[in-house]
C-alpha positions as CSV (number, residue, x, y, z in Angstrom):
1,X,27.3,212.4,227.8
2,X,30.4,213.8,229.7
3,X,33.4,213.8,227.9
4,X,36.4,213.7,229.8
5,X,39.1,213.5,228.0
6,X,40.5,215.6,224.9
7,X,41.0,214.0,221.5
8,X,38.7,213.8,218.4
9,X,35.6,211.8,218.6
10,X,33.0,210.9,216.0
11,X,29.4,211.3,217.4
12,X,26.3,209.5,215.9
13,X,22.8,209.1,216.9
14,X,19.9,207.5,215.9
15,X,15.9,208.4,217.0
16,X,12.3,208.4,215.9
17,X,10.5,211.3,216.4
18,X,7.0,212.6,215.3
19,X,4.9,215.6,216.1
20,X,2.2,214.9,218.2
21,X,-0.4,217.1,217.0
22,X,-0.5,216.7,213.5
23,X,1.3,218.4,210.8
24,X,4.9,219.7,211.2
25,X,8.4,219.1,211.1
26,X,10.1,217.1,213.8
27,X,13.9,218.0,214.4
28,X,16.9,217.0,216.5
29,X,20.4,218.5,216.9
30,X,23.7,217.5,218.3
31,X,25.0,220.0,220.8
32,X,28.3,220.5,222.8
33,X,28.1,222.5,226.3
34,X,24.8,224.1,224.4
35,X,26.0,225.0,221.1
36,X,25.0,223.2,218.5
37,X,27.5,221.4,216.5
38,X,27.4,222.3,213.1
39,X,26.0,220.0,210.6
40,X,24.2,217.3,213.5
41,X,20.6,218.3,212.8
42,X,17.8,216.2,211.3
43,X,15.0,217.2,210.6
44,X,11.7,215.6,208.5
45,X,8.4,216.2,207.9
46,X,5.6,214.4,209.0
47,X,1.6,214.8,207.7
48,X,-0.4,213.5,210.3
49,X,-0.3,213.4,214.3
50,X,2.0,210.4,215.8
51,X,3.2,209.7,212.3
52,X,6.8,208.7,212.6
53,X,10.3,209.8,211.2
54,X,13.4,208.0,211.5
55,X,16.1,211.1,212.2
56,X,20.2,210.4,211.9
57,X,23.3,212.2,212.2
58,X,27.1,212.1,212.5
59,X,29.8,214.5,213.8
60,X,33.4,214.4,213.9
61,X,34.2,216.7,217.2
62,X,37.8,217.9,218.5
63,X,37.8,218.2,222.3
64,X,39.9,220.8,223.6
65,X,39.0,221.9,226.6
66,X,37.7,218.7,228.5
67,X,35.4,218.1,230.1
68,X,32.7,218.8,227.5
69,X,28.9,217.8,227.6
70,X,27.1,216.7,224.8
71,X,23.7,216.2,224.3
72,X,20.8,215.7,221.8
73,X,18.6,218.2,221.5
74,X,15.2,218.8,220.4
75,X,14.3,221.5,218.7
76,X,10.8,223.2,218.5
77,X,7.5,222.0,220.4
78,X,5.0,218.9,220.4
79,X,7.8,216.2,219.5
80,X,8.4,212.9,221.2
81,X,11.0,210.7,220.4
82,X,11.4,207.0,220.7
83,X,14.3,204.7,220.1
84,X,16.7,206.9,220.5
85,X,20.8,205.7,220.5
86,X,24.0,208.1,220.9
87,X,27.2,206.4,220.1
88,X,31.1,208.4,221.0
89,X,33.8,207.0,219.5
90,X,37.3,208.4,220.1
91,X,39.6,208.5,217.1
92,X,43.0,209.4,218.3
């Protein structure tokens, strides 16, 4: 998602993700031209392959220097994700 203009925005997204061989934690972050934004990850355990984990988060982000990308990151190996929704609102 390109932002092009600045302002504040709040960012929320929605998934389903699950580790696909076995075990583990499945995780997703919010990030902004590569960083992550502080406080967007989600992250939950799962106990058995393909076993599924609803995963949330919100952000309030000041753009500054438009254009900005943002994008929502996995993090770690073996995940997929399913249902997934990103939602920008801008505040001001």
């Amino acid at each position: 998602i390109t932002i092009t203009e600045n302002g504040v925005y709040q960012i929320s997204y929605s998934t389903v993700g699950t580790d696909t061989t076995g075990a583990g934690t499945t995780s997703v972050q919010l990030q902004e031209d590569g960083t992550e934004i502080p406080g967007t990850t989600s992250a939950a355990n799962v106990a058995n392959a393909n076993d599924q984990a609803a995963l949330s988060g919100t952000a309030i982000v000041d753009v500054t220097s438009a254009p900005v990308t943002i994008t929502l990151n996995s993090i770690g190996t073996n995940q997929q994700f399913s249902n997934t929704g990103v939602s920008v609102r801008k505040l001001d």
